[in-house]
C-alpha positions as CSV (number, residue, x, y, z in Angstrom):
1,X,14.0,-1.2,8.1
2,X,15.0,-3.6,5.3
3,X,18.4,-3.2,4.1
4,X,19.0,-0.6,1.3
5,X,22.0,-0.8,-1.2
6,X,24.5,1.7,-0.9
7,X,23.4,3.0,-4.6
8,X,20.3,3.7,-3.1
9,X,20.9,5.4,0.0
10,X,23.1,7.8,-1.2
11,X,20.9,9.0,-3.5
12,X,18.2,9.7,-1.0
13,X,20.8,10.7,1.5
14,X,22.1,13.6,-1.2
15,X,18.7,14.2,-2.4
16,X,17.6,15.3,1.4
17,X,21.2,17.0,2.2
18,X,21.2,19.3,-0.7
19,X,17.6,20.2,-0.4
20,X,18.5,21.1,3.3
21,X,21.2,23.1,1.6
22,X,18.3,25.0,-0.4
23,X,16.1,25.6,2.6
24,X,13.0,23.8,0.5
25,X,10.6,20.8,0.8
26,X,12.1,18.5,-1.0
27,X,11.3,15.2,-3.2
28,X,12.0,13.0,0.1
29,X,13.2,9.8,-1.1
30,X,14.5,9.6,-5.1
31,X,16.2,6.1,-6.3
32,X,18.6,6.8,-9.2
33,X,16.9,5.8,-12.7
34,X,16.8,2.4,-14.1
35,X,18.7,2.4,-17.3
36,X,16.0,1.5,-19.8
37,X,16.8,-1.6,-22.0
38,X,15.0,-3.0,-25.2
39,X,12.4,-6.0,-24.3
40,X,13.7,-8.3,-26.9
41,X,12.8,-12.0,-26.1
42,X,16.2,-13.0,-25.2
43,X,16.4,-9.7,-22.3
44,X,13.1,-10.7,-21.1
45,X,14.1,-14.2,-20.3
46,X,17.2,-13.3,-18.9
47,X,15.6,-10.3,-16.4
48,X,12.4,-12.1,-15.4
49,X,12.7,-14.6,-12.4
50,X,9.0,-14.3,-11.6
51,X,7.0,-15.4,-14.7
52,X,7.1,-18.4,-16.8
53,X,6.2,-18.8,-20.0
54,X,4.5,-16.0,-22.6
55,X,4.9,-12.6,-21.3
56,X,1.6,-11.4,-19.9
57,X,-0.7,-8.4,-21.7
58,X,-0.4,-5.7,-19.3
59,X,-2.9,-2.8,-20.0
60,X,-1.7,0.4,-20.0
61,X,-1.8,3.3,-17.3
62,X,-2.8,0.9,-14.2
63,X,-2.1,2.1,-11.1
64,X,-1.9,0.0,-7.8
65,X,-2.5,2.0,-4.7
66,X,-1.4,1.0,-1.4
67,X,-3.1,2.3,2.1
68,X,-1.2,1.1,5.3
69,X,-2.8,1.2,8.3
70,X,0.2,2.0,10.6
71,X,0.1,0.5,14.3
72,X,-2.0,-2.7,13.4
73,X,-5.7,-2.2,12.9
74,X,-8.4,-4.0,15.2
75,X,-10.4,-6.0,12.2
76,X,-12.6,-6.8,15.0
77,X,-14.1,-3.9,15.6
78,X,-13.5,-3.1,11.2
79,X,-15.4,-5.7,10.3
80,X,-17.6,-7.2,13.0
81,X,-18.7,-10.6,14.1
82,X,-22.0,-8.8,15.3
83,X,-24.0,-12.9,15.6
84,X,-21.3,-14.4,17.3
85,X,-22.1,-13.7,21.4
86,X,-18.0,-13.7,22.4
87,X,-17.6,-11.1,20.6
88,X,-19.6,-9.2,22.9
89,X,-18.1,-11.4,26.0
90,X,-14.5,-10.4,25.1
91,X,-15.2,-7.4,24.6
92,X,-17.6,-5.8,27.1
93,X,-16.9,-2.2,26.6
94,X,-15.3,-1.8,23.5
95,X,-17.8,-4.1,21.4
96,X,-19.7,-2.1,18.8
97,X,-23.5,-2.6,19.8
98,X,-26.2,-4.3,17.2
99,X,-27.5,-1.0,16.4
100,X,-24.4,0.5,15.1
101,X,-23.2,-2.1,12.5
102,X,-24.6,-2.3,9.2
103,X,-24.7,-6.3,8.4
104,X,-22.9,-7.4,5.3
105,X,-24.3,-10.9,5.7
106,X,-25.7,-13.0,8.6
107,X,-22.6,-13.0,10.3
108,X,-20.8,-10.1,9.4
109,X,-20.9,-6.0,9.3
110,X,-19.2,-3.0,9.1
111,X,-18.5,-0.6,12.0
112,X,-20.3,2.7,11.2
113,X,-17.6,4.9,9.9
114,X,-17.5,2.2,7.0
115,X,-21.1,3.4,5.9
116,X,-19.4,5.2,2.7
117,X,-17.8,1.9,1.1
118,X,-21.6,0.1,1.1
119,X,-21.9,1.4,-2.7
120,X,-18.4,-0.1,-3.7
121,X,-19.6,-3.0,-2.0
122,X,-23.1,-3.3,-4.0
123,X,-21.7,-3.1,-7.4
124,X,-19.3,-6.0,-6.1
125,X,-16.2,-3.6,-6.3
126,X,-15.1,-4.0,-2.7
127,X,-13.6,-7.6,-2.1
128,X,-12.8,-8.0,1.6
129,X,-10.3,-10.7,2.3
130,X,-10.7,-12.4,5.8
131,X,-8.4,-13.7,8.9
132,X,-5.2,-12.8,6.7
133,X,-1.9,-13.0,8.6
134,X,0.9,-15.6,8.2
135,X,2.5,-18.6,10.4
136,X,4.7,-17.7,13.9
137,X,3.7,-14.3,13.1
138,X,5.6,-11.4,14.9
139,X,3.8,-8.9,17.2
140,X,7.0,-6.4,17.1
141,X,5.7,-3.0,14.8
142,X,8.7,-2.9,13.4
143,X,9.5,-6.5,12.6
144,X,5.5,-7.8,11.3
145,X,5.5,-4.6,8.9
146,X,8.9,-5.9,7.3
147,X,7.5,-8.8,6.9
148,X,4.5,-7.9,5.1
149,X,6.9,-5.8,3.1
150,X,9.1,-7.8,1.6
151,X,6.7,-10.9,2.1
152,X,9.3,-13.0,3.9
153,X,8.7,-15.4,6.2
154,X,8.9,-15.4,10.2
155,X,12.6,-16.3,10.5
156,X,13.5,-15.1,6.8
157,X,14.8,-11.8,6.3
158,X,15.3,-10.6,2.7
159,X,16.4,-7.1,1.2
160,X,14.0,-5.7,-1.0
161,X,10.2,-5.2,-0.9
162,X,8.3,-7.3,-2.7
163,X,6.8,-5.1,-5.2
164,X,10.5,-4.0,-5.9
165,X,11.1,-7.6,-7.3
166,X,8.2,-7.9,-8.9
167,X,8.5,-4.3,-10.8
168,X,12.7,-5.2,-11.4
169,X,11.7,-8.5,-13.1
170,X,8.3,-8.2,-14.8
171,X,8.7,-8.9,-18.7
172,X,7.0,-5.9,-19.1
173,X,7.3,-3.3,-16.2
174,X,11.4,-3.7,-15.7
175,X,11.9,-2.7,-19.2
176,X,8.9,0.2,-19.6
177,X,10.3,3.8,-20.0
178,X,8.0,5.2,-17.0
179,X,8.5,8.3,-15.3
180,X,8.3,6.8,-12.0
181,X,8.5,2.8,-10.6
182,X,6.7,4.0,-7.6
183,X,5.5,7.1,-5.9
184,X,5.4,7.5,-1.8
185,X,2.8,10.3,-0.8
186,X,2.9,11.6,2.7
187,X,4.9,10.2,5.8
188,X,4.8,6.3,5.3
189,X,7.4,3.9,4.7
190,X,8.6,2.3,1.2
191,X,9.6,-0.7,2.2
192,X,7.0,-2.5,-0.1
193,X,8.7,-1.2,-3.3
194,X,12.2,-0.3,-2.3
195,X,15.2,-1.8,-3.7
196,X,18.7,-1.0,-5.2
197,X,17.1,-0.2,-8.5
198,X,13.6,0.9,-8.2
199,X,13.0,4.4,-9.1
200,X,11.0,6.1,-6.0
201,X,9.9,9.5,-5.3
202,X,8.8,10.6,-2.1
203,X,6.9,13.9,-1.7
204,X,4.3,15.4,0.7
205,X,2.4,16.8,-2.0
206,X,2.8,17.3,-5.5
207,X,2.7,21.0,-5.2
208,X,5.7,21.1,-2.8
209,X,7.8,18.5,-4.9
210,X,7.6,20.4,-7.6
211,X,9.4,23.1,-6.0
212,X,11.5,20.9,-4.1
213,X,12.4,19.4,-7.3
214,X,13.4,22.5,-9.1
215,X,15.3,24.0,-6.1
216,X,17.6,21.1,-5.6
217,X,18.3,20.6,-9.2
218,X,19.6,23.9,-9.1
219,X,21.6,23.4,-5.8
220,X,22.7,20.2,-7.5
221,X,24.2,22.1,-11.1
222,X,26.3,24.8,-9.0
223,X,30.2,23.9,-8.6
224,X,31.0,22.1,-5.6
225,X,34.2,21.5,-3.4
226,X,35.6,17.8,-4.3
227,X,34.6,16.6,-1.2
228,X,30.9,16.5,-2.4
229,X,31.5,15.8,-6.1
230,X,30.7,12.4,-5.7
231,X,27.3,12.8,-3.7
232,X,25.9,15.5,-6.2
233,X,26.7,13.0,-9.4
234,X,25.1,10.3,-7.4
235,X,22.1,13.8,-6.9
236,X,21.9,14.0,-10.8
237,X,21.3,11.1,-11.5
238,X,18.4,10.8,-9.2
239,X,17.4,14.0,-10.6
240,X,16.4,12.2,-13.8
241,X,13.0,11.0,-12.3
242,X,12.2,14.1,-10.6
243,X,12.5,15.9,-13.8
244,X,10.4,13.5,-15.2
245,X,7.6,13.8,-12.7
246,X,7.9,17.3,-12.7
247,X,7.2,17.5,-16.5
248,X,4.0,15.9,-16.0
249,X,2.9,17.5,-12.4
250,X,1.2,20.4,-11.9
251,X,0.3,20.8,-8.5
252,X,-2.7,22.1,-8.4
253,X,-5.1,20.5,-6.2
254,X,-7.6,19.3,-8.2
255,X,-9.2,16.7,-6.2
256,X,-8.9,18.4,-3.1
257,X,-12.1,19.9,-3.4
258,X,-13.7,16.8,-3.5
259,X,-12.1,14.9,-1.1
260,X,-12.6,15.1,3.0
261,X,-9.7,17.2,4.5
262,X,-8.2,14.4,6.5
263,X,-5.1,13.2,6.4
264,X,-6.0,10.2,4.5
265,X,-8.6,12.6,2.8
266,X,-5.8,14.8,1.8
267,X,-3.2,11.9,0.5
268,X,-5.7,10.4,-1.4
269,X,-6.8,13.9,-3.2
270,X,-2.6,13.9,-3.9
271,X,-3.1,10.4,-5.4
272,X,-5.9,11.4,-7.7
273,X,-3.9,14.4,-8.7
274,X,-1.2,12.4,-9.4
275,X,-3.3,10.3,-11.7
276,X,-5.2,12.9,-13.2
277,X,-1.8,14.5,-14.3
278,X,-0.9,11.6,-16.5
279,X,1.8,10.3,-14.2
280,X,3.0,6.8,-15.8
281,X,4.3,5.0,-12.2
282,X,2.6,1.4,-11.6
283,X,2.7,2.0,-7.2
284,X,1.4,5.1,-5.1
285,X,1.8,4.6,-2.0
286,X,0.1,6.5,1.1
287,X,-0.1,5.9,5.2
288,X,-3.0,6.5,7.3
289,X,-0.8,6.0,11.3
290,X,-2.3,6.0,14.8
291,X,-3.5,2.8,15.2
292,X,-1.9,1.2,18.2
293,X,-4.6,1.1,20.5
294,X,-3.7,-0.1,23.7
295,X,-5.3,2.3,25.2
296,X,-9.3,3.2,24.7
297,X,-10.0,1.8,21.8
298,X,-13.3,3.4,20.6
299,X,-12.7,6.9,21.6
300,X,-9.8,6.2,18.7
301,X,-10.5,3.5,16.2
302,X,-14.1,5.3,15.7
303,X,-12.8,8.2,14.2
304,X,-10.0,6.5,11.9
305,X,-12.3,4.4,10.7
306,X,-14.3,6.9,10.0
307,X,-11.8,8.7,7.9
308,X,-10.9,5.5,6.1
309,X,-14.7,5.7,4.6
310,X,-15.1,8.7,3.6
311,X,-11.5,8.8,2.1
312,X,-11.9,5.7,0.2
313,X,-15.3,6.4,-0.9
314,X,-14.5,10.0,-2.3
315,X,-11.5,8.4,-4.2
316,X,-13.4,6.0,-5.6
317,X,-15.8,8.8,-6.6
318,X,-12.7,10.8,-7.7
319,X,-11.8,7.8,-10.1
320,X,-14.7,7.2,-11.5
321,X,-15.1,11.2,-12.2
322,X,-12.1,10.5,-14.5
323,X,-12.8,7.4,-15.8
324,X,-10.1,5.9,-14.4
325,X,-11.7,3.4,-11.7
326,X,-11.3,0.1,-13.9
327,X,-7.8,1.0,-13.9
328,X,-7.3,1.6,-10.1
329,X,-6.9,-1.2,-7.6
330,X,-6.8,-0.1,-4.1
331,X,-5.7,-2.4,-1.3
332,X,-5.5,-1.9,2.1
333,X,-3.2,-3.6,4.6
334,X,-2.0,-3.4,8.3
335,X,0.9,-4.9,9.9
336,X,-0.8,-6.9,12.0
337,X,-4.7,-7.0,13.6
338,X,-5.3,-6.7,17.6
339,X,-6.3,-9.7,20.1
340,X,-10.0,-10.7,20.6
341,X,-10.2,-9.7,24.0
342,X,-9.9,-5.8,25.5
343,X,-7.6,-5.2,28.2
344,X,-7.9,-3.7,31.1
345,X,-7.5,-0.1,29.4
346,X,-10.3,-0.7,27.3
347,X,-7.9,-1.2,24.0
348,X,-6.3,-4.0,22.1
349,X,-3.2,-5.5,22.2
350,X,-0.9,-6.7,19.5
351,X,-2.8,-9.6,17.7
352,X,-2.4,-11.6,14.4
353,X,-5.0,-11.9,11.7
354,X,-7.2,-9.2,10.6
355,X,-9.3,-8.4,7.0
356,X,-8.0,-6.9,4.1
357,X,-9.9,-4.9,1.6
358,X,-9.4,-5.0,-2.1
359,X,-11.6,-2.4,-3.9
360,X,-11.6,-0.9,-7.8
361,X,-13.3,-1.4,-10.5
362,X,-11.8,-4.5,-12.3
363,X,-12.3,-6.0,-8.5
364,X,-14.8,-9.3,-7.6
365,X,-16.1,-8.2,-4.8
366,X,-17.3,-10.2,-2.0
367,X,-15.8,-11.9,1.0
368,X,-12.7,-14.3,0.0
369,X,-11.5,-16.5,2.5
370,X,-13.0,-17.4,6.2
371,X,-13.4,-15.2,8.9
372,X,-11.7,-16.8,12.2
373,X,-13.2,-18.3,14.9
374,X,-13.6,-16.7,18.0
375,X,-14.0,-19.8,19.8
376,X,-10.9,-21.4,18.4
377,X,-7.9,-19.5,19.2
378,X,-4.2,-19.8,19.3
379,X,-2.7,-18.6,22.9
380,X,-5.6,-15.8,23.1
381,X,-5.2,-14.6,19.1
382,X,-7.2,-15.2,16.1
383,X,-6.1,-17.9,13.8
384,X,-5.5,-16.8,10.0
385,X,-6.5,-18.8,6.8
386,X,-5.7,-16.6,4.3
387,X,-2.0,-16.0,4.0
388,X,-1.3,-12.2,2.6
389,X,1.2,-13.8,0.0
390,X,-1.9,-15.6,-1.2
391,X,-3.1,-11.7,-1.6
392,X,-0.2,-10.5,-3.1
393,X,-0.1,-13.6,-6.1
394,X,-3.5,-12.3,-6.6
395,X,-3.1,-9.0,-7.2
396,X,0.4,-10.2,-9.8
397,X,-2.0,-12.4,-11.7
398,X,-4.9,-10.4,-11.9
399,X,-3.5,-7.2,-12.2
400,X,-0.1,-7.6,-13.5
401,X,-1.1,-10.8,-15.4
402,X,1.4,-13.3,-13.7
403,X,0.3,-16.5,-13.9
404,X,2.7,-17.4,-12.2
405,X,5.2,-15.6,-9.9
406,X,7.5,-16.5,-6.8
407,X,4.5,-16.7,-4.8
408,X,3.0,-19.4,-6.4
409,X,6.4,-21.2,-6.7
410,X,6.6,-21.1,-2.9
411,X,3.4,-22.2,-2.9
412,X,0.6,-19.6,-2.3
413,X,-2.1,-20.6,-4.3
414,X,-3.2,-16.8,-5.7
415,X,-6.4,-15.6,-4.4
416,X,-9.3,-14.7,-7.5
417,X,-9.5,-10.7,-6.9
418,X,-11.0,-10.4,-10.1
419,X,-13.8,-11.4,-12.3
420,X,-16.9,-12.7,-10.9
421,X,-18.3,-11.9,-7.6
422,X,-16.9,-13.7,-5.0
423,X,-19.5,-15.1,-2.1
């Protein structure tokens, strides 16, 4: 877990003890709010670490959504190497067979569950980003998914997630009166946007924070022995954004009828409710887990990946229902992908690089980057050449209009996510 402030944890800490109090579902994880400061020229300069020179045009109401594949996804058996014959060789009872894949080009294709995204991927609205990892990567869970999310390196640990520095010192986003920074819908983690001021909310579903929300405010305004007077100050002031959020939520499940009732199905319906609500937060968040497949992998990775498709694809179609899709960016990410050859269990092990996808409708589609080698391999894993910071400067230049940003000072040359068609 990356290191919180003590601001921060005690107002998720109070936020969960007096909801326990109440007996209700409450808003999980609440960060006090960021007192709001003019953007004059001279408080822009002095806030923003990450862009140089004229403040970039950020269009309204864009939304960034964030699907983790918890437990490090196989990208082999995602997106498969069907031409190349070790991939059968490695894998001689958990390869997909020819008949199964649906080729993306000569050398690629999708496993079948990933059927659903073909008509993202035709209007060039699905970029899919290959062999991403990052140098001496780490095959701990715990350690690999810290990395990704607060886009350290190896030996380098740092105490905020990366989109909580890039939302805390955008010329733009750090001084906007939102009602959210970021919201986190179902179980997952938050490292990618928590920090000691970003404003987070955490909820199962929207219906159930609402409640939640009221309850605790209500637990939080009754007189209290001095012994918690401190705690329920530090409560009302995270109760700023859930009143804000709860203005604008209503709960009522719009999109659920249109999405599959999965659990990714049912996160991503919360998403699109979120949206269609009028919520102003820049990050959503949501976790799909189960992917640590030592054991078996097809009886398992089948079925997730079917869920991925059909959830992705009926958000997209939920998007575009709204007219919203040109302002949605979806990316999907996993701590880590699985080694090239099965084990005796017939699953993967812990591996390094794996694919990305990048989908929406401001998105170049296509593949970016090169899909590694089979035959070249470090100690039994898959080489990367795309680095995911390279991902993440893409996504704060195309999307948040950073030219330029810590990434690219550190030197990750941003990759082009948007535009043209990639090859």
């Amino acid at each position: 877990m990356i290191g919180l402030s003590r601001r921060t944890f005690l107002a998720s800490g109070t936020a969960l003890t007096l909801a326990a109090c109440a007996g209700v579902e409450p808003p999980r994880s609440v960060a006090p709010p960021r007192a709001a400061a003019p953007a004059t020229p001279d408080a822009i300069e002095g806030a923003n670490k990450l862009a140089v020179g004229p403040a970039p045009r950020l269009p309204p109401g864009r939304t960034l959504v964030l699907v983790e594949l918890a437990g490090g996804n196989d990208g082999l058996n995602t997106l498969v190497p069907y031409a190349d014959p070790l991939y059968a060789k490695l894998r001689p009872r958990s390869a997909l067979a020819a008949d199964e894949i649906t080729p993306l080009n000569e050398q690629l294709g999708l496993h079948p569950g990933l059927v659903p995204l073909l008509p993202a991927w035709e209007k060039g609205e699905l970029a899919i980003v290959l062999g991403v990892g990052y140098p001496r990567p780490n095959l701990s869970h715990f350690r690999s998914i810290e990395i990704w999310e607060t886009a350290s390196d190896s030996e380098e640990f740092l105490q905020e997630g990366w989109l909580s520095r890039a939302i805390g010192t955008h010329p733009i986003l750090s001084h906007r009166s939102g009602d959210a920074d970021a919201i986190v819908i179902g179980d997952g983690s938050a490292g990618t946007i928590m920090g000691p001021t970003t404003r987070i909310a955490a909820m199962v579903d929207p219906r159930s924070y609402v409640l939640g929300a009221s309850q605790i405010r209500d637990v939080a305004d009754r007189p209290a022995s001095s012994a918690v007077t401190h705690l329920i100050r530090t409560q009302r002031d995270a109760a700023a954004t859930a009143d804000r959020l709860r203005a604008k939520i209503t709960g009522s499940g719009r999109y659920g009828r249109v999405l599959p009732g999965t659990v990714l199905g049912r996160r991503l319906a919360n998403v699109a409710d979120v949206i269609a609500d009028g919520v102003d937060v820049p990050v959503i968040k949501v976790t799909l887990p189960g992917f640590d497949h030592h054991i078996s992998l097809r009886p398992r990775h089948d079925p997730l990946m079917t869920q991925l498709g059909a959830a992705l694809a009926g958000f997209r179609s939920a998007m575009i229902d709204m007219g919203y899709w040109k302002n949605t960016l979806v990316v999907v990410f996993s701590e880590f992908g699985r080694r090239p050859a099965e084990n005796e269990s017939n699953g993967t092990d812990h591996g390094t690089a794996g694919p990305m996808f990048v989908t929406g409708g401001a998105v170049a589609g296509g593949f970016h980057g090169r899909q590694p080698s089979l035959e070249d391999l470090d100690f039994g894993n898959l080489k990367h050449h795309v680095d995911f910071r390279q991902v993440y400067a893409g996504v704060l230049k195309g999307w948040w209009g950073l030219e330029q940003s810590e990434f690219t000072r550190r030197g990750f040359a941003p990759l082009e996510l948007f535009g043209q068609r990639a090859s």
